[in-house]
C-alpha positions as CSV (number, residue, x, y, z in Angstrom):
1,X,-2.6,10.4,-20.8
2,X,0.9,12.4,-19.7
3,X,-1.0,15.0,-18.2
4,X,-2.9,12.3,-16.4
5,X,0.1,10.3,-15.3
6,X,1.4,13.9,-14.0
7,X,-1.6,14.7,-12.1
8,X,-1.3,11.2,-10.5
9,X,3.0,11.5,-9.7
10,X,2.4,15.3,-8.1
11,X,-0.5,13.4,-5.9
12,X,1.6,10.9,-4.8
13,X,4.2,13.5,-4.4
14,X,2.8,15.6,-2.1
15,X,0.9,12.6,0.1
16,X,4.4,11.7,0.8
17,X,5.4,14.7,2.1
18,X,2.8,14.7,4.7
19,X,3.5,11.0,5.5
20,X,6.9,12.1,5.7
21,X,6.2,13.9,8.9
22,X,3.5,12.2,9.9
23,X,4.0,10.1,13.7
24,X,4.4,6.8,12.2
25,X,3.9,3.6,13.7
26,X,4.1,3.4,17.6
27,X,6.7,0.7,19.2
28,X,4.3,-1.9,19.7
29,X,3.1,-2.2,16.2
30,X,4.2,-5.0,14.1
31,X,8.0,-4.2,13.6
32,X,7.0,-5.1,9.5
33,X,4.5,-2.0,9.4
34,X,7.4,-0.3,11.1
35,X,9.7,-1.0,8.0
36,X,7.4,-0.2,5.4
37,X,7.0,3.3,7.0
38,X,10.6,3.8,6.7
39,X,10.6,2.5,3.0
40,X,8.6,5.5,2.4
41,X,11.4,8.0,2.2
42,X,12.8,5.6,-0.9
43,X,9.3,6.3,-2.6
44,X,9.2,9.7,-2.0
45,X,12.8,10.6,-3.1
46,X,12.1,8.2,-6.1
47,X,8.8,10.4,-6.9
48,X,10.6,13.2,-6.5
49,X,13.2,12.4,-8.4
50,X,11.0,11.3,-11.6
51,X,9.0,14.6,-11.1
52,X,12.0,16.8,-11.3
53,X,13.2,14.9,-14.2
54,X,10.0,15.5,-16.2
55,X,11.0,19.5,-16.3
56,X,12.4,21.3,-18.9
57,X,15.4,22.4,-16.8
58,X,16.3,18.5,-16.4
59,X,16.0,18.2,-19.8
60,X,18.4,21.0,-21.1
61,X,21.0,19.6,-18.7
62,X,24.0,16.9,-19.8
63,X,23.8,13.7,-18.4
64,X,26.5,14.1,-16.3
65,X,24.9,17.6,-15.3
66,X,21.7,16.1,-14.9
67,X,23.2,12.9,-12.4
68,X,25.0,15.6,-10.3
69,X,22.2,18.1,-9.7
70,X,19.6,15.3,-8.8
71,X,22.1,13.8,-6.8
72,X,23.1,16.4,-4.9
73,X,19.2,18.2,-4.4
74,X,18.2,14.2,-2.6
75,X,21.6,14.5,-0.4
76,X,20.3,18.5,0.6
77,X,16.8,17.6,0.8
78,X,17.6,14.5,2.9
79,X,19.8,17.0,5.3
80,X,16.8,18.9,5.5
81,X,14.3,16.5,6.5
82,X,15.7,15.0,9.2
83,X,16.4,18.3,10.2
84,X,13.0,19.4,10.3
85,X,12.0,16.1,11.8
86,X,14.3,16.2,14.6
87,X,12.9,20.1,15.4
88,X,9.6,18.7,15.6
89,X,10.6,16.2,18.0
90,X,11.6,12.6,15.7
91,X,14.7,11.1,15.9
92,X,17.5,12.0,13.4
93,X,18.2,9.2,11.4
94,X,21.2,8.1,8.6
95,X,19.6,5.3,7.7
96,X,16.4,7.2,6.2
97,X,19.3,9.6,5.0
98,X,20.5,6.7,2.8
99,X,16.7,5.5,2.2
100,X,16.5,8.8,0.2
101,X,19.7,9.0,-1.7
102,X,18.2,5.4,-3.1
103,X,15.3,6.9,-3.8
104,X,16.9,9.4,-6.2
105,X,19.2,6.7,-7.6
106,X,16.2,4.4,-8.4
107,X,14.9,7.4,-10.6
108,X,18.2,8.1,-12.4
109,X,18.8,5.0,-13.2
110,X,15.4,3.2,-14.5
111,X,14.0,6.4,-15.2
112,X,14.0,7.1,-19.2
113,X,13.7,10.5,-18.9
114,X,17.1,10.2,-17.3
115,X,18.9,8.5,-20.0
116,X,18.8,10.4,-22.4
117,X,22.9,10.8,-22.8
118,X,23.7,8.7,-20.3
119,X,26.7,6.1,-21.4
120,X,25.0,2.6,-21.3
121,X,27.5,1.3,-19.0
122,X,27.0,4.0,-16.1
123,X,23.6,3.6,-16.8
124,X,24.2,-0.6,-16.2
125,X,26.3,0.2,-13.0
126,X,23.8,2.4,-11.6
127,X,21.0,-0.1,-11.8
128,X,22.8,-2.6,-10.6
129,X,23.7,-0.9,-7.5
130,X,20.3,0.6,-6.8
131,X,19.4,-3.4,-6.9
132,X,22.1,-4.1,-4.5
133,X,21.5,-1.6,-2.6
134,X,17.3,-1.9,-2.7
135,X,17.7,-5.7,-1.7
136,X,19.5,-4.3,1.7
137,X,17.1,-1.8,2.0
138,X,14.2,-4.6,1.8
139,X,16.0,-7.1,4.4
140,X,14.6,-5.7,7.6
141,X,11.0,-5.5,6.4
142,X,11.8,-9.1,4.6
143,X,12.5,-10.5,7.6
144,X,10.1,-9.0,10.4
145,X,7.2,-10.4,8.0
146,X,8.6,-13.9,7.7
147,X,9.3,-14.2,11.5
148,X,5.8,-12.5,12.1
149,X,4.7,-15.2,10.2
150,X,6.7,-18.2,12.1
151,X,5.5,-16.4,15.5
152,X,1.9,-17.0,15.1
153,X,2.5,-20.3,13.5
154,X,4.7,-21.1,16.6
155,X,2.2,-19.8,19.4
156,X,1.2,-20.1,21.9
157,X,5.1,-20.3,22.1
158,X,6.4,-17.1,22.3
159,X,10.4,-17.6,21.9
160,X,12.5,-20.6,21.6
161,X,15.2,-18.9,19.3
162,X,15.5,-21.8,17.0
163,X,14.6,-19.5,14.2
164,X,17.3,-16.9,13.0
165,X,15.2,-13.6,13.5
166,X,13.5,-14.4,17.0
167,X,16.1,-11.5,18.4
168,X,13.9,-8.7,17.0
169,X,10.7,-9.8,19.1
170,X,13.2,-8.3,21.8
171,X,14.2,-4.9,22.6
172,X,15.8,-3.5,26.0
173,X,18.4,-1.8,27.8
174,X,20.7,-5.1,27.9
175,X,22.0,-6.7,24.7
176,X,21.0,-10.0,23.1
177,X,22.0,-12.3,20.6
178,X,20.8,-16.0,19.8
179,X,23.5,-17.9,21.1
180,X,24.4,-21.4,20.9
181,X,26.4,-22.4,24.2
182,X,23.4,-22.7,26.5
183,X,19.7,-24.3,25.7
184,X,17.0,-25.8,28.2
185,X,15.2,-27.7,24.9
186,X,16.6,-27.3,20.9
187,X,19.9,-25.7,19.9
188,X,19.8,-21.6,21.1
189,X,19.1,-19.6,23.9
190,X,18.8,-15.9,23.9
191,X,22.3,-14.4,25.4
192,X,21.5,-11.3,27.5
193,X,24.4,-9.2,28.8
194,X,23.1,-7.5,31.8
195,X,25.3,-3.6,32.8
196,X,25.5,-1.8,36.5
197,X,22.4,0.7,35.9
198,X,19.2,1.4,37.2
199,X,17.6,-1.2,35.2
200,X,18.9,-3.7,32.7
201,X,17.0,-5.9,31.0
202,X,14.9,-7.3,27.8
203,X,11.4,-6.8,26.7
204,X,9.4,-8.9,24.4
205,X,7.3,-6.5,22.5
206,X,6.4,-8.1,19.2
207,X,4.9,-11.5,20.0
208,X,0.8,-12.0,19.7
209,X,-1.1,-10.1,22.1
210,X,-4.4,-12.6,23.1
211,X,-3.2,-14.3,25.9
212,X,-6.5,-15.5,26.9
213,X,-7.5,-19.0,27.8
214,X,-4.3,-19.8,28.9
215,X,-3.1,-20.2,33.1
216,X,0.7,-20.0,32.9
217,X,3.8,-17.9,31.8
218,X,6.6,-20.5,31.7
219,X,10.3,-18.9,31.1
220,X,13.6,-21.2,31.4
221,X,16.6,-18.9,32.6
222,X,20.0,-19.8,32.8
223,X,22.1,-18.4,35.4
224,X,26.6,-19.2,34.4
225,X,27.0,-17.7,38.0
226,X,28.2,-19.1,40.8
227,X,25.4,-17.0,43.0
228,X,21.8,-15.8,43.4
229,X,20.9,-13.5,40.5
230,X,18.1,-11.6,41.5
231,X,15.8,-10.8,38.6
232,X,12.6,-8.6,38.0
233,X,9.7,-9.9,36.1
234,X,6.7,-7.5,34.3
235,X,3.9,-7.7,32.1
236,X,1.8,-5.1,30.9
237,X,-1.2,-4.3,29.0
238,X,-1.9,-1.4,26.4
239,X,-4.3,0.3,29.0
240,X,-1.2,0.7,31.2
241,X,0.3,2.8,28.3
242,X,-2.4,4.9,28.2
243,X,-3.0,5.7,31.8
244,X,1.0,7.0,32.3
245,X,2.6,3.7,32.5
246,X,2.4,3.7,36.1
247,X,3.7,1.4,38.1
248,X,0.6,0.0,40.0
249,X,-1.2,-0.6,36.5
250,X,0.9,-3.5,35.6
251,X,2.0,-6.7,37.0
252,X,5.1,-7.2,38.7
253,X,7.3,-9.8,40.0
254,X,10.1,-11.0,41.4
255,X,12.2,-14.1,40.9
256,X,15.9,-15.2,42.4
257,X,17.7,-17.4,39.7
258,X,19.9,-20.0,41.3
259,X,23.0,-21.1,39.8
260,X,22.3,-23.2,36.4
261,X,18.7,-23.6,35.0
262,X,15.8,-22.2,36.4
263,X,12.1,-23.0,35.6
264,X,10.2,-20.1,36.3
265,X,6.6,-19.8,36.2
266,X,4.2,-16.4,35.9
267,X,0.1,-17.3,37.0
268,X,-1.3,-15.5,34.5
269,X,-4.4,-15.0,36.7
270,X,-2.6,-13.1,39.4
271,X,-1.5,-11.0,36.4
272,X,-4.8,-10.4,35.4
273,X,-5.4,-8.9,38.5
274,X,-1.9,-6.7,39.2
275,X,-3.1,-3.9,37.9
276,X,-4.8,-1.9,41.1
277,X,-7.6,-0.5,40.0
278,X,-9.0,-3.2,37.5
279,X,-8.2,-5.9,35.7
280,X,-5.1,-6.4,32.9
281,X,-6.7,-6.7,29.5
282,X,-5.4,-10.1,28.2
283,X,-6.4,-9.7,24.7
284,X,-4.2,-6.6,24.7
285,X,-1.1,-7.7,26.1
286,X,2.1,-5.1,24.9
287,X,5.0,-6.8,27.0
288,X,6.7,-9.2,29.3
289,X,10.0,-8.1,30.4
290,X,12.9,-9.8,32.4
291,X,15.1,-7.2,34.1
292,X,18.0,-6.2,36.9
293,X,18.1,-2.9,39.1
294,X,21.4,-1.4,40.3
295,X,24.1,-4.4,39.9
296,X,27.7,-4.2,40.9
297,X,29.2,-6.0,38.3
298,X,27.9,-7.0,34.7
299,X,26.1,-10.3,34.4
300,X,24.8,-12.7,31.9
301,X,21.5,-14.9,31.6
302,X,20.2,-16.7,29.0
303,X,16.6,-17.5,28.0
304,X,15.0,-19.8,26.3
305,X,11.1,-21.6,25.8
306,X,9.2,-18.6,26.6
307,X,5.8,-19.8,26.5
308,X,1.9,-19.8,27.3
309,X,0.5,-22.8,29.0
């Protein structure tokens, strides 16, 4: 049965590894598969960790030895990683850093191979931080799944910020917070604090995709100004991605925001047919954005009841 149960952790081991450096996820999957990818490293590092424990060297060692060595392999290892990943072209990250130094903790301290000599109340303090620290590590994930689960049960509404997590359905160039000051229907609006670049803006990228059966776009904007804010409007499909994200296979619009509310409106037939050479999928629809090019001076807008009609 050990040998067994060995067989099984060295499997597990090594399919980590690859997964490890595998692509991932792209950035219009759901943001929870997203998580769990990244709460890999913690099960790798944690595998590991156990496997490493199971050898005689491990065992020979003090507890304080033992601690120290394992400790300091997952803070190398991690070093090394993102290393490698970021030679290959990923993103170096501190985050999964700290995903993996968990991971090594989780096996030192529930781990009864590690234990052995280890003063009961280290042993208590470590578990209860690896809980501490496991609960924070299981927030993002925790709550991409529950407002997942609140956007399909909201749609065909796409964002009305009344919920608390309804900022992650939006990424950008500009940032955004819920805020409470300004809303065309409920309590919040969705603050967006647009910068002098080339292009400022939000995206909503994690909202469902089918759009079909339905005529309208319907955005309310807020402009605090005292002028015209002109403001650029895009929707794309997932073909568009794959043909070079080209400008002439999307929709695009334009809009000028007038001091105060503005109800603006997006035919979602004319859409269908931006694209220039066919027609915009609407089952597969990857993103509407709101966006500003080249401003003098910062700005501010707020959205709220983005929906389908």
């Amino acid at each position: 049965m050990a040998e067994r149960v060995h067989r099984v952790l060295w499997f597990i081991a090594i399919t980590l590894a690859f997964l490890l450096f595998a692509g991932g996820p792209g950035p219009d999957e759901p943001r929870s598969l997203g998580h769990v990818w990244d709460l890999g490293h913690i099960a790798a590092f944690l595998v590991w960790t156990v496997l490493w424990l199971r050898t005689g060297t491990a065992a020979r060692m003090t507890a304080r030895r033992r601690w120290s060595v394992a400790l300091a392999a997952c803070a190398a290892l991690a070093v090394l990683t993102e290393a490698a990943q970021w030679v290959i072209g990923r993103d170096l990250s501190v985050e999964d850093g700290l995903r993996d130094m968990l991971g090594g903790l989780l096996a030192l301290s529930w781990g009864e191979r590690a234990a052995a000599g280890t003063r009961p109340g280290w042993r208590l303090f470590g578990r209860l931080a690896s809980l501490v620290l496991l609960t924070a590590a299981l927030a993002p994930f925790s709550t991409a799944v529950a407002d997942e689960w609140m956007g399909r049960r909201s749609f065909p509404v796409l964002s009305d910020f009344e919920t608390p997590f309804e900022s992650g359905r939006w990424e950008g160039s500009a940032s955004h917070v819920i805020d409470r000051s300004h809303a065309s229907r409920g309590n919040a609006s969705l603050r967006v604090d647009l910068v002098p670049a080339e292009y400022s803006g939000v995206e909503l990228v994690h909202a469902p995709r089918d759009w079909r059966g339905y005529r309208r776009l319907r955005i309310e904007v807020f402009n605090p100004g005292t002028d015209e804010l002109e403001l650029y409007g895009r929707i794309h499909d997932g073909e568009h991605d794959r043909r070079g994200r080209s400008y002439r296979e999307r929709y695009n619009t334009v809009f000028r925001l007038a001091p105060g509310w503005n109800a603006l409106t997006i035919d979602l037939d004319e859409a269908r047919r931006g694209p220039a050479s066919r027609s915009m999928d609407m089952s597969d629809i990857r993103s509407f954005m709101l966006f500003v090019s080249r401003l003098r001076a910062p700005r501010t807008i707020f959205i709220d009841h983005v929906r389908l009609e």
